[in-house]
Each structure stands twice: as C-alpha cells, then as structure tokens.
MITOR-824784 format. One record per atom (N, C-alpha, C): x, y, z. Coordinates in steps of 0.1 Angstrom, whole numbers, plus 5000, padded with zeros to 4 digits. Layout:
N
XYZ;...
This chain:
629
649218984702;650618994698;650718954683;650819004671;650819024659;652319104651;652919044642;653819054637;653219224628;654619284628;653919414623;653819404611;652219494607;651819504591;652919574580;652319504572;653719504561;654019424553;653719334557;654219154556;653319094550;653018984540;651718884541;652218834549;651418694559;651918584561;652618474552;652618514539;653318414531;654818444534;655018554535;656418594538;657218554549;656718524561;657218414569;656918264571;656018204564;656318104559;657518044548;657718174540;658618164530;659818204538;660218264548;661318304554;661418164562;660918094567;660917944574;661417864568;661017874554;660917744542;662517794539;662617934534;664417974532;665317944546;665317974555;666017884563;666317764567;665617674566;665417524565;666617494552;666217564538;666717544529;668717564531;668417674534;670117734537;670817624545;670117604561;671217504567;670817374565;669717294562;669717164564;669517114543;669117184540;669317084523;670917054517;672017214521;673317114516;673317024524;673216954534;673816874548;673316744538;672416744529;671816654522;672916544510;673516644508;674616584499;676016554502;676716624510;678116634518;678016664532;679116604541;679916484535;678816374532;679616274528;679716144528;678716064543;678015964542;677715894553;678915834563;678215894571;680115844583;679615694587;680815594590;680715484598;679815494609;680215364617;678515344627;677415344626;676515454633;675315424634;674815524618;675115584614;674915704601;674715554589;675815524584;676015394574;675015284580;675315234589;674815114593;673115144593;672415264599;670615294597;671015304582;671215334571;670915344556;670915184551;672215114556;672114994548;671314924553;670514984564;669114884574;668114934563;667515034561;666915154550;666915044541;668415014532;668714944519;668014794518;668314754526;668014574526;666414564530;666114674533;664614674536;664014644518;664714734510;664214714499;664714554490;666214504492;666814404484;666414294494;665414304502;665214144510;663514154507;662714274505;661714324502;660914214515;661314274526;661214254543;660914354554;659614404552;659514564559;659014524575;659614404579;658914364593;660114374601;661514234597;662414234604;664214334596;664314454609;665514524596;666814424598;667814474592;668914414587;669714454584;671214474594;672614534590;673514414582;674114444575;675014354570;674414244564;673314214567;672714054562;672613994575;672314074590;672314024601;670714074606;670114014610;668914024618;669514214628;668514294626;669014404638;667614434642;667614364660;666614374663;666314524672;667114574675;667114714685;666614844682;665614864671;665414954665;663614934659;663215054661;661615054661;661815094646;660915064634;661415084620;660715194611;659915294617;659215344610;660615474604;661515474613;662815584602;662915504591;663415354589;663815264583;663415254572;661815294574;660415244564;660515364556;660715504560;661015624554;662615634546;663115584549;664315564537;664415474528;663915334531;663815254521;662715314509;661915384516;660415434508;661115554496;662215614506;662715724493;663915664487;664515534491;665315504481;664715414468;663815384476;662815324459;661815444452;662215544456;661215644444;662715684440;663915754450;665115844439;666615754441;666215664444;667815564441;668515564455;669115464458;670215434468;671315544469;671415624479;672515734478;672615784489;673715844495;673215934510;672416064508;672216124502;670716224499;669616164501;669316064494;668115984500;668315954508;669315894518;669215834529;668815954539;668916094534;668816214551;667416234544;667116234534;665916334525;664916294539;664216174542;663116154551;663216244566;664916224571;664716324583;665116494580;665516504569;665416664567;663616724565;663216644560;661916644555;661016654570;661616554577;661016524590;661216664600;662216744598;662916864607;661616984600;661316984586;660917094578;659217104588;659016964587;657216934594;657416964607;658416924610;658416974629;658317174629;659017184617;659117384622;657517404616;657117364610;655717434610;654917354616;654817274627;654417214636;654517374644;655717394651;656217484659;655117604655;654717654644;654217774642;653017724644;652917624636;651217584641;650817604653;651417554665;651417524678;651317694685;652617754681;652317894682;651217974684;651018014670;649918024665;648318034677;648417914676;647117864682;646717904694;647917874704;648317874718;648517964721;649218034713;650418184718;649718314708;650518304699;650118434688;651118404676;650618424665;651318354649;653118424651;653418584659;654918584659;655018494671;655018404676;655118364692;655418234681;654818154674;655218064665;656518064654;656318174650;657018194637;658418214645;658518274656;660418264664;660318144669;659418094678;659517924678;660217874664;659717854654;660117794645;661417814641;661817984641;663118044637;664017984649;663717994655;664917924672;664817824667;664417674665;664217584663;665117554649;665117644637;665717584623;667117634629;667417724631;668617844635;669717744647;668917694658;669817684668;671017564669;671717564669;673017434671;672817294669;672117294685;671417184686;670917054674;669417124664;668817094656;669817034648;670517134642;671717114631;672316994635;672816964643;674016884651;673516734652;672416764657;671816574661;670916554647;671116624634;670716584623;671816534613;672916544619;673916504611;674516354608;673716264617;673616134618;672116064614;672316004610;670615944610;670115854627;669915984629;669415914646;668116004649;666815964651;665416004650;665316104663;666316124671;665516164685;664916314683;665416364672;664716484669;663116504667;663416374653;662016324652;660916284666;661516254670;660516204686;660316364690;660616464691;660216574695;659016604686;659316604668;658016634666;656916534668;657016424668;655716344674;655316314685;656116434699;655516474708;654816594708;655116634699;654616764697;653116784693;652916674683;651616654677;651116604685;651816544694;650716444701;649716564714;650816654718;650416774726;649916874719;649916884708;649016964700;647416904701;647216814695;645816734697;645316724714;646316674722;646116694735;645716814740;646116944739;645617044743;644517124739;644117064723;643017134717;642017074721;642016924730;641016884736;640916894750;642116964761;641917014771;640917154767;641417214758;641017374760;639317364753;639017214747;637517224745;636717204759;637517114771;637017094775;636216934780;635116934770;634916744766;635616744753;636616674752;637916654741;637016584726;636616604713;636416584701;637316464702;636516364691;637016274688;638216294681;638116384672;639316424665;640716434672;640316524684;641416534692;642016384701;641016334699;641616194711;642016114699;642116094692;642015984681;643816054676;643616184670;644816224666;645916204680;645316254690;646616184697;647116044705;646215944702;646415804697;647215794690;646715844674;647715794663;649315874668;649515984669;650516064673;651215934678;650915924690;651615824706;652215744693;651315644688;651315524682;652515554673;652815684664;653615664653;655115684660;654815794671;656115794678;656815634685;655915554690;656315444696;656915384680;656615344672;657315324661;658615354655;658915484661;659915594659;661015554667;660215544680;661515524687;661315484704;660315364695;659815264710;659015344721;659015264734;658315264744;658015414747;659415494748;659215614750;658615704742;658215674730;656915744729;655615734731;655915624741;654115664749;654715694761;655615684771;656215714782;656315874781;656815904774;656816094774;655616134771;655116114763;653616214761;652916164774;652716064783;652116034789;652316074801;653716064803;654116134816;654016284817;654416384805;653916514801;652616574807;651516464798;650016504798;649416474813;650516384820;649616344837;650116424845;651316484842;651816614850;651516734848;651016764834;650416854832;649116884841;648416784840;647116824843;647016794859;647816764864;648416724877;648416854885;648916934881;649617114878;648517184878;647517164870;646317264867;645217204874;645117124885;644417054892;643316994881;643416904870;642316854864;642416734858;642916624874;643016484866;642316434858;640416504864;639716414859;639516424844;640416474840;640216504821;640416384816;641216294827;641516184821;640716084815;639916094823;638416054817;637716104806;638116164803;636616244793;637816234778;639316154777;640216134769;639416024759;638416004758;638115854748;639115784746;639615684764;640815614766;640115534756;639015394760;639015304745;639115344735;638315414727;638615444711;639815454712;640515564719;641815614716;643015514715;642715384726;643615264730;643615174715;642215164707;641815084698;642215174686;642715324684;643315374672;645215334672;645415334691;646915354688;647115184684;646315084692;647014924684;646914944670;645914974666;645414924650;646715034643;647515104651;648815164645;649615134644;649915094664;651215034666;651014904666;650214854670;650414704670;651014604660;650514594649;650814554637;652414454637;652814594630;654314594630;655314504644;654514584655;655214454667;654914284668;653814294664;653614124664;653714044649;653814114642;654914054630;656014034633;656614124642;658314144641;658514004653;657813964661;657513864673;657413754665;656613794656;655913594651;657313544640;658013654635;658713624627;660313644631;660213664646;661413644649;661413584665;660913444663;660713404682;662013334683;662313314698;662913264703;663613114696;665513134691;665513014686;667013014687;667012884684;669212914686;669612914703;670113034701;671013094714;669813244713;669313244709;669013384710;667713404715;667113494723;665413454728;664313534725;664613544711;663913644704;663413794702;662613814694;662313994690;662014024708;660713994711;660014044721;661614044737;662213994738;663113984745;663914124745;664414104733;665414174731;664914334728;663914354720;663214464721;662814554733;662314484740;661614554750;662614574764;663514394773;663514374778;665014454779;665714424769;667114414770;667214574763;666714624753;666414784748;665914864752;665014854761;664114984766;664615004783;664314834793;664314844803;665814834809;666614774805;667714704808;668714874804;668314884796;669015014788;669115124799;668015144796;667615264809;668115264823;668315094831;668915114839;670415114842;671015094829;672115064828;673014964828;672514834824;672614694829;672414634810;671714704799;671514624787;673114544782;673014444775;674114364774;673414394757;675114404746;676414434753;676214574757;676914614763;677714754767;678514814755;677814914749;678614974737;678215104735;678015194748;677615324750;678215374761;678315484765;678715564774;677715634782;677915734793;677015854794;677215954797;676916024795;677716174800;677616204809;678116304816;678116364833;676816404834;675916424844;674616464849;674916634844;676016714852;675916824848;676516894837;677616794831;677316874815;676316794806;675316704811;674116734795;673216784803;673316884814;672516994815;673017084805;673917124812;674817214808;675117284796;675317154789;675217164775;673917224766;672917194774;671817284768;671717424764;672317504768;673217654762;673217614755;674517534752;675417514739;674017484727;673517384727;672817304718;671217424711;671217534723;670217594717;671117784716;672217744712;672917874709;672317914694;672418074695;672618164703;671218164709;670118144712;668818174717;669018154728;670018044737;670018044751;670618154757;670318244750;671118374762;669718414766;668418384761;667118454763;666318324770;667018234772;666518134781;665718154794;666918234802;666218294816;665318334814;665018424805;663918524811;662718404801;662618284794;661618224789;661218174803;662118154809;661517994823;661518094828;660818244833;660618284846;659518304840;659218324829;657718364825;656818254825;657418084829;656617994836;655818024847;654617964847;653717974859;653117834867;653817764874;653717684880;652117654883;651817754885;650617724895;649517854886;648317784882;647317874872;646417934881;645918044880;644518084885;643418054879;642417994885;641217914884;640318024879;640618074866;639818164857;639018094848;637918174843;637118114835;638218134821;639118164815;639718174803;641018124806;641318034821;642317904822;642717854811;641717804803;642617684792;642817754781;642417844778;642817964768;643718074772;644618074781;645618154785;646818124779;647818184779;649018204775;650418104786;649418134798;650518074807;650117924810;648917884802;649017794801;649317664792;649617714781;650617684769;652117644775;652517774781;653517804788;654417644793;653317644807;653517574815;653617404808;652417354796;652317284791;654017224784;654417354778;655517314771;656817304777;656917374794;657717354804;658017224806;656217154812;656617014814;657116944803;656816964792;657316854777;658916884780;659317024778;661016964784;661516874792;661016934807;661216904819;661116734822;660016684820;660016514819;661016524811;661316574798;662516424794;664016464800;664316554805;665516614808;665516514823;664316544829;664716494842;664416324846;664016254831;663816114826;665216034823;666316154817;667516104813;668716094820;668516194835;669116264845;669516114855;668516054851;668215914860;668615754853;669315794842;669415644833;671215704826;671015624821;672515634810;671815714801;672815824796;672515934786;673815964775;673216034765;673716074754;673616204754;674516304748;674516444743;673316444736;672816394727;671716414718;670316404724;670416324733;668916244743;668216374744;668716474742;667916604752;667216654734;667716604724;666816644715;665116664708;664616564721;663016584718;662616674729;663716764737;663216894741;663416994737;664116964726;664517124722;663117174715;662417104705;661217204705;660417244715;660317224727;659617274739;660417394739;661317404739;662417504745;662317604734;662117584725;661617674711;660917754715;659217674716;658017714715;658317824730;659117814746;659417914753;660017954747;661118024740;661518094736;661118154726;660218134719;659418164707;658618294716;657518274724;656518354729;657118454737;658718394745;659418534750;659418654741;660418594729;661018694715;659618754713;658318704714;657218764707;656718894715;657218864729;656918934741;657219054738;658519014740;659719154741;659419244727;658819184713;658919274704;657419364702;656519324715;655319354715;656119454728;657019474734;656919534746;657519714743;657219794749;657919924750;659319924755;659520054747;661620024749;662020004765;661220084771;661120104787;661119954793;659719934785;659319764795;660119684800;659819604813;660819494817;661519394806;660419374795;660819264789;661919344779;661519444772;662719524761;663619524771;664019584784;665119584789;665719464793;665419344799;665619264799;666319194786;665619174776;666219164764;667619244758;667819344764;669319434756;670619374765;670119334781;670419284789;671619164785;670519074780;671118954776;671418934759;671319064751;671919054734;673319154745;673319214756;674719214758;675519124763;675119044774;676018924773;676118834764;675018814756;675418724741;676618794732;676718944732;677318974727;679118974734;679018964742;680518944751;681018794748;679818674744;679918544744;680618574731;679818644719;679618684709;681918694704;682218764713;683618824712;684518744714;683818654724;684718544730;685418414727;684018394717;683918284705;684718344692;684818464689;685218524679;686818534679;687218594694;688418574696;689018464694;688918314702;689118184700;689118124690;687918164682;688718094669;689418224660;689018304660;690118424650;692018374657;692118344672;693118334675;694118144666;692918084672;693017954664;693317944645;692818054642;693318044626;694518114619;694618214632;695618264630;697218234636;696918164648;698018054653;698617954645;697917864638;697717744634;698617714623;699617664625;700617624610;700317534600;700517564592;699717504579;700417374579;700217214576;701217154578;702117114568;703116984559;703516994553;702716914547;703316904532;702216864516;702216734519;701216694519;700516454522;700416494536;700216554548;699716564555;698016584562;697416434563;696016484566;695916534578;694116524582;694016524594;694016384606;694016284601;694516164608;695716194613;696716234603;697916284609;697916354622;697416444624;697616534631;696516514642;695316454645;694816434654;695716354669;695016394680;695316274692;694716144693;695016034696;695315904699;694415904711;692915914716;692015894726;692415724732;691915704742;691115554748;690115514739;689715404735;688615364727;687015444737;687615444753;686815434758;685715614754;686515664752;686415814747;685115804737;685215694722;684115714711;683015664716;682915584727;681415584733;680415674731;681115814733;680415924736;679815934718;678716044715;678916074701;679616174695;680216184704;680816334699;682016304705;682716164707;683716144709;684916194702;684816184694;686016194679;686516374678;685316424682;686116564681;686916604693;687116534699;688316584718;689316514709;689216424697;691016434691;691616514688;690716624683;691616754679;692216844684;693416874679;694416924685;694817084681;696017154683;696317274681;696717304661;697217164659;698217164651;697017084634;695717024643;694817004629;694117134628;694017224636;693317374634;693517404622;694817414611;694817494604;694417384594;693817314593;693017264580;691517344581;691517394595;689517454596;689717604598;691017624588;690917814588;689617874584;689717774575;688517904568;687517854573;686717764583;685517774589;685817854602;687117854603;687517964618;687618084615;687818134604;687718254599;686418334596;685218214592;683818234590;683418244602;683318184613;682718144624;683418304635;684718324635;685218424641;684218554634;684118604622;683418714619;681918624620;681418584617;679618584621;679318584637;680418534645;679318574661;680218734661;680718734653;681618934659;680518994656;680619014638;679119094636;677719064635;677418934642;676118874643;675518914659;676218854669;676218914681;676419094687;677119144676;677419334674;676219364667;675519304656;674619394652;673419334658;672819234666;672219194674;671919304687;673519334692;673219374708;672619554704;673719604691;673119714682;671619734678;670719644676;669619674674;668819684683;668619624692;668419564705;668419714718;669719784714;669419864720;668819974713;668719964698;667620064690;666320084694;665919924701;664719914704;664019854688;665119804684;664119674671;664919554675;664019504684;664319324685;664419244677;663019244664;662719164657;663919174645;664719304643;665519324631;666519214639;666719284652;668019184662;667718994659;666618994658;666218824661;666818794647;666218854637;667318814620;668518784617;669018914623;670018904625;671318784635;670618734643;671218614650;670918504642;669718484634;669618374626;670818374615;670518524603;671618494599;672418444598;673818504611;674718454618;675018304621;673618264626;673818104628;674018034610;673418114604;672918014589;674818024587;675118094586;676818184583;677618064591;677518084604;678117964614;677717804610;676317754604;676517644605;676917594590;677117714580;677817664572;678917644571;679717734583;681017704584;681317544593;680417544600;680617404606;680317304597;679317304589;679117154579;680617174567;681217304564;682417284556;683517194565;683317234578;684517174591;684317004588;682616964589;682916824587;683016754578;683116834564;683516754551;685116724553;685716834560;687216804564;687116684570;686216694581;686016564592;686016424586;685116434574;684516324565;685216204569;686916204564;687816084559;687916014569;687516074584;688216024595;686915934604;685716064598;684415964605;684015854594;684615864580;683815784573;684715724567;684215614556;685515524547;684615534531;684415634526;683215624513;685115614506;685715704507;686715734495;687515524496;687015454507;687715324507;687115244500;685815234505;684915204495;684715224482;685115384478;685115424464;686615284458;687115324462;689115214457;687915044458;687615054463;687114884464;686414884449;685814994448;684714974438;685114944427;686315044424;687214974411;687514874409;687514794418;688514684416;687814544418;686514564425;685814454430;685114354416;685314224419;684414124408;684214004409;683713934407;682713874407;683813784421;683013734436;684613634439;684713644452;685113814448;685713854459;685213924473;686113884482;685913914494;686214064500;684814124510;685614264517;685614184530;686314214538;686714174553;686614314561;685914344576;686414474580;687214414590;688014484600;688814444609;688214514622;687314394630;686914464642;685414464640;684614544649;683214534646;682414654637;681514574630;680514654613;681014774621;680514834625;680415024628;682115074623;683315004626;684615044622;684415084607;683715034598;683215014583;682014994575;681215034582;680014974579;679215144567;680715214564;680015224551;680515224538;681715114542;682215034528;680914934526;680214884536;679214794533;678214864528;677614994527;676415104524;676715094510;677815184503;678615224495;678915074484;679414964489;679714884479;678514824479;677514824488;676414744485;676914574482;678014534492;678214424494;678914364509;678014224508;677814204526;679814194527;679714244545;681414224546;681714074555;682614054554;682913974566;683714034576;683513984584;683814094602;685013984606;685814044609;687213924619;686914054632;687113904640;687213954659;685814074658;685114044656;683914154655;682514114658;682414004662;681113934666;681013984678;680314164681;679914244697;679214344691;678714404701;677914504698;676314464683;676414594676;675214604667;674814484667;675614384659;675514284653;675014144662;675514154670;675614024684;674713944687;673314014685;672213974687;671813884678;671613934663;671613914652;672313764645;673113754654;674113684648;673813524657;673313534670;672713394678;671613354665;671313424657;670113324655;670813194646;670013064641;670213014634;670613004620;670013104613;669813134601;670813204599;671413264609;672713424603;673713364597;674213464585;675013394578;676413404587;677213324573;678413284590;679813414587;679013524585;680213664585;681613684595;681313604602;681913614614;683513544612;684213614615;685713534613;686513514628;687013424632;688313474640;689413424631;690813434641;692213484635;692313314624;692013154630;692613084622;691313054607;690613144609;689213104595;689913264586;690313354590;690513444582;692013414576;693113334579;694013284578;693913204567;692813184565;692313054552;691813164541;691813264545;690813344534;691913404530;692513484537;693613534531;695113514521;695113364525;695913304517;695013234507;694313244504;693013174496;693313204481;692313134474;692313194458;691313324459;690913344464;689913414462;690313554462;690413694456;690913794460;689813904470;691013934482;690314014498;690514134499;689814214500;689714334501;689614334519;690614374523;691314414541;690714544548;689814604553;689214764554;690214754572;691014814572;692114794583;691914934589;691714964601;691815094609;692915184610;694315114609;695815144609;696715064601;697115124595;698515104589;699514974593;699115024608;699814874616;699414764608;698414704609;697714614603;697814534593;699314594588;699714544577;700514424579;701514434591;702314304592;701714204598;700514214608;700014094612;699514014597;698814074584;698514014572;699713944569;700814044570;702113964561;702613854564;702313804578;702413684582;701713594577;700813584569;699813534564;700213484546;700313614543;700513624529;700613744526;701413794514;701713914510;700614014510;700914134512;699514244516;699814344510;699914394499;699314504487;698314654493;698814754494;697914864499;697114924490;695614954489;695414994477;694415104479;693815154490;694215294493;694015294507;694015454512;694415494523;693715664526;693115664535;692115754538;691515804551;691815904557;691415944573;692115884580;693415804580;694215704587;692915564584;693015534576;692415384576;692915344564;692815224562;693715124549;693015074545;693215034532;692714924526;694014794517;693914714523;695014574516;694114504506;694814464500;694414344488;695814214488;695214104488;695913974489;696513974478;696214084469;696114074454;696914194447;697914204441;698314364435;696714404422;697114544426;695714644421;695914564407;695014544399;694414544385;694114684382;695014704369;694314864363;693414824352;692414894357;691614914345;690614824345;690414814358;689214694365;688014754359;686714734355;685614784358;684714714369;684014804381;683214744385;681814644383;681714514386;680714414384;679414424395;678614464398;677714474404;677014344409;677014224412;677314064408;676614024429;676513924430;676313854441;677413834450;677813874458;679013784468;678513684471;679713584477;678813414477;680213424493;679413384504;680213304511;680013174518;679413084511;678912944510;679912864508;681512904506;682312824503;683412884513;683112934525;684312964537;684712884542;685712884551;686112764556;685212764564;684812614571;684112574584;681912624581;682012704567;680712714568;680212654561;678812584570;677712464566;676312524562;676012684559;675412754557;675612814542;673912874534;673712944523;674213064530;674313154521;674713344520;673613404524;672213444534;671513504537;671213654531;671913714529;672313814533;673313904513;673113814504;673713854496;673214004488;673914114481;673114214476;673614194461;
C-alpha cells in the first residue's frame, strides 16, 4: 500500500510540517496564559530558572511537590535560550506534538505502509482532540508520544524475534523519560500494553529474551536521579512528610482511588468520557468503526505473524484499550484519554490507507462513502447550529463583555476542565459570530466536498479535504478563545499592575494561586494568597521554610490599611465593600469580570520597577522572603 506516484516523499513530510504549522504555531502566541494549571506550570518552568533549582519545582515561592519535572525542565530550558513569555512557555509542547506526528509516520511506515503513517499523522495534527488538550500546558499528550516510542522499540524487537540491544535499551530509556513526564504511569501503561499484548499473541515468554537487567539498569540511570534528589532534598519535616510521601503515595495511589487529599478535581461520567471520544477525534471518528473491526483479536500462528499488518493492528488496539479501560476505574478527566489518541491515529491511519488502496466496488471504498455520508449529515447538523446561533444572537450593548453575559455555575462545575464553557449562554453567542460563521461553512463545505469525493471514488482528495476543514474550524475555535481569554485569564490585570507597581508593594489574590496565578507569571512577582492556603499550594506550604504568603481575614486587615501600597486581584466586583470596611478601595482595572483594587489612588505616569518584593516585614512573620523574583 503506497501513496500514488507523483509525489516525492518530501511532499508529505512537508504537508505534515504545513499542518502542524497552520493549527498549533498561532496557538503559540494568543491568547494569553489562562489562570490555574496553564500560569501556574510556566511560573514552575520560571523559578526553575530565578532559584536555579532543577530538582525541587515551585509555584509562587512554594515548594510544588505533585508534578514529575521533565515538562518543567523543557520550559525553563526555552525560557533561558528565548526569554520569559507565554510562546516559550508552549514552544517545548508544540515542539513535543510536531515529534509525536512523525513518530506516527515512522511507526506507520514500518508496521503498516508510509500512506498508513502519513493519515496516522494527518488524523493525529487535524483532529479536535490534539488541538484541545494542547491548549493548557498539561503533558498527557506528551505521555502518548513516549508510549509510543516506547512501543516502537518494543515491537521492532518482538518482530526480531531475540530483541537487539538497541531495542531493549531504547525502550528502557522511553519508560524512563515518560515516568519523568508524568510519573508512575509511564511505566504502568507501556507495561501493562506490552504484557497484554503478548498475552494475545500467545508469547509471554518474550519476556525473557527483553534484556530485563540492562534494560532495568538504563531506565534507573534515567529515571532515578532526579527522584532521589527530589527525596534527599525534600524529607519529611514540619507538618509535612515529605517528597516520597506525597509523590507517590498521596499522587499516584491515593489519586487513582479517589481518596488523594485535598480534593480539588472532579470526574466525569464513565459514559461520556467514552463518549466523548467521537468528539475529541472529529471528524475521523466517523471512520472509527470500520478501524476496530479490522482488529484481530486472536493471530494465526504464521511464519510472517510478527510482520503482519494485523498485528501492528492489534498492538495499537491494546495501547488504547489499557488506558481507556485504566481510567474507567479511578477518577477521570476529559483530557486523561489523551495518550490514546495516537493509538487511535495509527487505526485510523491504516484504515484511510486501506480504503484508498481499495476498488470503488470493495467493501472498504463502500464502506467509506457510507460513513463520509453520515459525517456529512453530522457535517449539516453542526453547520446548522451554529449558522442558526450566529444568526440568532443579539449583539449586545456598547461596555458589555462576556463576563456579562455568561451563567453563574456552582464552583462545583470548574472542577471539570472544561468547566467554564457550560457558562455560556444564548445571549454571549453573538461575540463568537464570526467563529460561528467560520465553523458553520467549513463542516458545510468540508463534510459536502468530503462525502462528494468519496463517492467519486478519490478518498485520498476526500481525506484533504476534511483536514482542511478542521485547520478552517480550529482556527475558528482558537479566535473563540482569544474572546474566552479575559474570563480564563487575568494577563490584561496583570498588564494594569505592571504600570503601577514599585518598589514596596504588595499583590494579594483573593482565594487560592489558580484564581490568579497569572498575575503571578506576568508580574513575575510572588503574591500573597488571603483564605487560600488549599489545593496546589497546601502541600508546599507545611514545610518549614515556606514563606509566610498566606493571609487570613485579621493579617490582611493590617496590610491593607498599611503604608505599604496593595494591589487586591478580586474575582468580583463584590469584593469591593468587604475592603471598604477596611480602608478605602480605589478600582484600577477590570477584566473578564475580575477586579483589581489599590489601597492607593492610580499614580499616572508610574513606570514599572522590576525590583525584589520583600515580605519579611508582615504582620506576625518570623520568616526571610524565600520565594522573591
């Protein structure tokens, strides 16, 4: 199965490399880093470099022990070659997504046939999914590609047979970098993958012939390191019972069953983050079906077994299947299902390759027109919905944002990550005309000229054409979240701080880091937290040494009537009279519905001081500033 002549192969490398470019390099610069976990992983990234401390990370000037650091090590690493900025902060995992898609072809390639790769790869840049759980700095995508490598190496030494050192050694280091990535479960998935695999093909005893020592003695001398530094320099002290505790016991195991302290996640229903898997690998999941029937459970004991097709197949079944059915059983996230989507690729990749190798007649070409006609009905459906939404939608009146206009959830609601978008209502629609207006014509004529070619009997023109479409759609979606920006993020608050800030003065957030935590990115100065000693920070904050950021209502009472001038980062408006009880409260800007107060009326014509914050002189603190930038 061969892409038809015509083409070098440079030309779909370079069609890989222009897709990648189209949807994920703007995502590089706009929006803005949103609060929570997006701000809070960069300014861990940042302090990696201003504490020049690459063992233990650090939010705020707080110890953050819950996080394996090799993302960490890759942003601090590009903010010290191109500067502190949110472009450097995504550069390492956009970079990270680019290596996973030619992983995908590679894999292809090898296993399948170079088109069997090269639509792997295009499913993979193209599909929702990808796009969506790269919009935060959260690695789980990354864990897909360093399962992937790790089953790359693994397979090239089932299909030898007695496995090369090369191949056992590369998937040691693989295991090893992913455990770095993102803890325990990257040796738990490749492991559980590779014992079920070969479970399947009756051939435990490969297990043996894996060069377990060498292989055990490449993955310590990778992974180990880094963990018993992070142990010897962070034991048990205070209130707190150290790295190894909290790492493993209270983050991996405790997590998983549902029981980790604090509680500051949600999970989603069993059957919508199935479910959701459509959604996340749209449009390709209309060709889903027919990828999982061309699974083969059970191989025939041929001499060209480990060089077959179905058994790549099968290999890349299970890499889904364990993690889907790993998360089915613990507390889950919308995104958790991300280190399957390249499995789900690489099937869907060797179907598309099928059907464009097949005759118009063949089951697989028919099958395929089959389902570009129900995509294309999905195609109309989606089209209508939002064409009707942009066209509905009243424009609102002039100083009206979208904070305005959003719904008022339960807190209990942002648990989720995708909490924040069930605020929106009928009446914020018409700020996202024109991504509703894009989005309505690319599935009209992306899914029409898809089901159109499809039944010409040219797939491969049809497969373009859906990418297209998606590139068209997810541009319209990253314009949607620059709207989003004000409401997920506080940079424009931050920006108002920056003018005004010097040498003295105090930022306060109200509530806990993640409410603000990227006025703390952005100003590159530690905050102080009132009522907010939970979650990220909590841990961090038992130890001895933490600095004393922490306020309740009668220590901030002293600050704010203080000499000192406070910068207030306030969630609502409200927030203003509980201050005024205090002392006069000054608004000095206002953005996505969040505030910012000053104890102080604005100074025009401030310039920014780039200078030390000092909170060695707070009320009640017997402690140095730890934590100063």
């Amino acid at each position: 199965m061969t892409l038809p002549a015509g083409q070098p192969r440079w030309f779909y490398f370079a069609s890989i490399l222009l897709l990648w470019m189209a949807i994920f390099v703007p995502g590089l610069f706009q929006p803005p880093l949103f609060d929570d976990a997006d701000a809070a992983h960069a300014d861990a990234g940042r302090e990696i470099l201003v504490r020049h401390d690459w063992v233990t990370l650090h939010e705020n000037g707080i110890r953050y022990l819950e996080k394996a650091p090799l993302p960490y090590w890759a942003m601090a690493a590009s903010f010290h070659v191109f500067g502190v900025s949110a472009w450097t902060a995504r550069l390492s995992q956009a970079l990270g997504v680019l290596a996973l898609l030619f992983l995908l072809l590679k894999m292809g390639e090898r296993f399948l046939s170079f088109e069997a790769g090269f639509w792997a790869a295009v499913v993979c840049v193209t599909a929702f999914g990808p796009y969506l759980f790269t919009r935060v700095l959260i690695p789980d995508l990354l864990v897909g590609f360093w399962i992937g490598l790790s089953l790359y190496f693994f397979f090239i030494g089932w299909r030898q047979g007695q496995p090369s050192r090369m191949a056992c050694w590369g998937l040691a280091a693989s295991v090893a970098f992913n455990v770095l990535t993102k803890s325990l479960i990257g040796i738990v998935f490749p492991a559980a993958i590779i014992f079920l695999f070969l479970l399947l093909v009756g051939d435990l005893r490969h297990l043996l012939k894996m060069r377990l020592v060498s292989g055990t003695i490449v993955f310590l001398l990778v992974a180990a390191p880094w963990h018993v530094l992070a142990a010897l320099h962070n034991p048990p002290q205070g209130q707190s019972k150290g790295f190894l505790w909290f790492y493993f016991v209270n983050e991996q195991f405790l997590r998983y069953l549902g029981k980790r302290y604090p509680v500051d996640y949600g999970t989603v229903p069993l059957l919508l983050f199935w479910g959701l898997l459509f959604v996340w690998l749209l449009p390709w999941s209309a060709f889903l079906p027919q990828a999982l029937r061309s699974v083969r459970l059970r191989l025939l004991k041929t001499a060209d077994m480990r060089h077959s097709p179905e058994a790549a197949n099968l290999l890349f079944f299970v890499w889904a299947a364990v993690i889907l059915l790993f998360f089915s059983f613990s507390t889950r996230q919308e995104y958790y299902v991300a280190p399957a989507l390249p499995a789900f690729a690489l099937l869907l990749g060797g179907w598309l390759a099928r059907e464009a190798q097949s005759q118009y007649g063949g089951e697989a070409a028919r099958s395929g027109r089959v389902s570009a006609t129900v995509l294309f009905l999905i195609g109309l459906l989606i089209s209508g919905v939002t064409l009707t939404f942009a066209i509905i939608s009243h424009t609102p009146p002039p100083g009206t944002g979208l904070a305005d206009l959003l719904n008022k959830n339960p807190d209990t609601t942002y648990v989720l990550s995708l909490g924040h978008f069930l605020d929106l209502t009928g009446s914020a629609m018409s700020l996202f005309r024109g991504p509703l207006l894009g989005t309505a014509l690319a599935f009209l004529f992306g899914t029409g000229l898809n089901w159109f070619l499809r039944r010409r009997g040219q797939p491969r023109y049809g497969n373009f054409a859906l990418a297209l479409m998606m590139c068209i759609f997810i541009e319209c979606a990253h314009v949607a979240l620059g709207v989003f920006a004000p409401v997920l993020g506080s940079q424009p608050l931050a920006a108002a701080i920056g003018k005004q800030f010097q040498y003295g003065d105090l930022i306060v957030c109200d509530g806990e880091y993640a409410n603000a935590s990227s006025v703390n990115f952005y100003t590159g100065e530690q905050m102080l937290i009132l009522n907010g000693r939970i979650n990220g920070l909590w841990y961090g904050s038992l130890f001895p040494d933490a600095p004393p950021i922490f306020l309740e209502d009668a220590e901030f009472a002293q600050v704010w009537s203080g000499s000192r001038r406070v910068y207030f980062v306030a969630q609502t408006e409200e927030r203003r009279a509980y201050l005024e009880k205090i002392a006069p409260a000054y608004p000095l800007a206002t953005a996505g519905g969040k505030v910012v107060f000053s104890n102080r009326p604005e100074v025009k014509g401030t310039i920014k001081i780039t200078i030390k914050s000092g909170f060695e002189s707070l009320p009640g603190s017997d402690q140095s500033h730890a934590g100063a930038h």
